[in-house]
N, C-alpha and C positions, 0 to 999 in steps of 0.2 A: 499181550498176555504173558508173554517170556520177561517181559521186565519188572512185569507186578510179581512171580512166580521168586524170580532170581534176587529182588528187593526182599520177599518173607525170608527164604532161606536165609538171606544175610543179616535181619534183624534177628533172627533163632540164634543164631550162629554167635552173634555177638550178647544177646542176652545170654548165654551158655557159659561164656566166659567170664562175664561179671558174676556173675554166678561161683563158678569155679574159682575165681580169685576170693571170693572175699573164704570162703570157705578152706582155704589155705594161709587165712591169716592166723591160724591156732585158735578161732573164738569158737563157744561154744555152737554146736550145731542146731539147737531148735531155732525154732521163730520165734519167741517170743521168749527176748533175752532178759525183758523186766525183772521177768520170776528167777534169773538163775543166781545163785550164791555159791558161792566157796567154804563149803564144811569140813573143819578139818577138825579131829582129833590128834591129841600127841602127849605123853607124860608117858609115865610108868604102868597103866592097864589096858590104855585105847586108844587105838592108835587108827589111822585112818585120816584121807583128803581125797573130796571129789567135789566138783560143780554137781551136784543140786539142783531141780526144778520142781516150782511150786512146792517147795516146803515152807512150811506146816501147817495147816488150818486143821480146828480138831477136828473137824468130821471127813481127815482124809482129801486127797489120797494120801497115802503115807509111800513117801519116794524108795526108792530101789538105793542103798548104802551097803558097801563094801567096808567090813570093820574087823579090826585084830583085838582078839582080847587076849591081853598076858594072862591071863590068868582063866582059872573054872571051876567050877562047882560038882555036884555027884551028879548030874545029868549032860555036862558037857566039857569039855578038855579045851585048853588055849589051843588058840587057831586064827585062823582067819577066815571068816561066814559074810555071806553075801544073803542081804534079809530087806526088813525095812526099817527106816528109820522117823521117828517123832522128836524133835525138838521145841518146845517152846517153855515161854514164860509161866513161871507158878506163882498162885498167888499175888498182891498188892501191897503197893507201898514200903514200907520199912523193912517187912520183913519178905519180900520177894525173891526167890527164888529161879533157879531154872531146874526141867523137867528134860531128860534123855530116856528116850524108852527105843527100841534095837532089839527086834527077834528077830529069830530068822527059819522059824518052826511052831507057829504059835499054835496049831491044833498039837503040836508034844509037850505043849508048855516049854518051847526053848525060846526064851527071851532076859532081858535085864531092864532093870528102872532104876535112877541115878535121879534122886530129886537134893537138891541144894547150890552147892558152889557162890562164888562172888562174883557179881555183874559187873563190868568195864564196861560202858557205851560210847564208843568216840564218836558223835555226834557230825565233826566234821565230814570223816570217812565211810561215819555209817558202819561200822565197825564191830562187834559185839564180842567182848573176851569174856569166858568164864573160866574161872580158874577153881576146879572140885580139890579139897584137900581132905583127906580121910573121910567122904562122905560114903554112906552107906548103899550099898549095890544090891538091890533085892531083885526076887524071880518076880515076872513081868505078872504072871497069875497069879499066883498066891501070896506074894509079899515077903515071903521068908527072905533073912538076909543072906548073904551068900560072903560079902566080903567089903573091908572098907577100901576106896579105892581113891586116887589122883590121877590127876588128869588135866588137861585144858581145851579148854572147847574156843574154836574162832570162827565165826560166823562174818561173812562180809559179802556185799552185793558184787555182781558182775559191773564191770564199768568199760565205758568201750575207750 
């Protein structure tokens, strides 16, 4: 019985540590690293990078993103807000688009919508650049503009 007892503790023991190691290799910490991506904002109004899970399907969840905006409108000041974030594709074909939507108070109406920019798909790397040049930044409710903005958005999967 002492040696079936002193054999568990030693496979706990060593399960513990695989554990603990891989987990100090800097990867992301869910289990289920299919879903995770590297979202990064950067340019002149938004700015922001974090791994990402399960973004974006439209009906939600909409992930937890950490974003600085240079800039603000008469209901909010530059800063840096911790909200949620919507990313995807707008639209088809020729004239396709991408859609950034980032509130982070949406019962006050504090949010922004960024629909355009130009698609990069590197196919190899899986890869996604959109590059927003003067594209229009409206309140996420009511659609009022608020300011033309730039930016570059990178979208890319976790790879082990």
């Amino acid at each position: 019985m002492k040696r079936i007892l002193i054999a568990l503790v030693g496979i706990f023991c060593i399960a513990g540590l695989i554990v603990l190691g891989q987990d100090a290799q800097g990867k992301p910490d869910k289990p289920d690293k299919s879903s995770a991506q590297w979202i990064e904002f950067s340019g002149e109004d938004l700015e922001g990078g974090e791994w990402v899970y399960g973004c974006c399907p439209n009906a939600g969840p909409w992930p937890d993103y950490t974003m600085t905006l240079n800039f603000g409108s008469h209901n909010f000041s530059p800063g840096t807000y911790y909200g949620k974030l919507f990313i995807n594709y707008f639209g088809a074909g020729r004239n396709q688009k991408y859609k950034v939507q980032f509130w982070w108070n949406y019962d006050l109406d504090l949010g922004i919508e960024i629909i355009g920019g130009v698609l990069d798909f590197d196919r190899k790397n899986k890869v996604l650049t959109v590059t927003f040049k003067d594209e229009e930044c409206v309140h996420i409710k009511t659609g009022t503009p608020i300011k033309l903005v730039n930016f570059t958005l990178v979208r890319s999967p976790y790879q082990n």
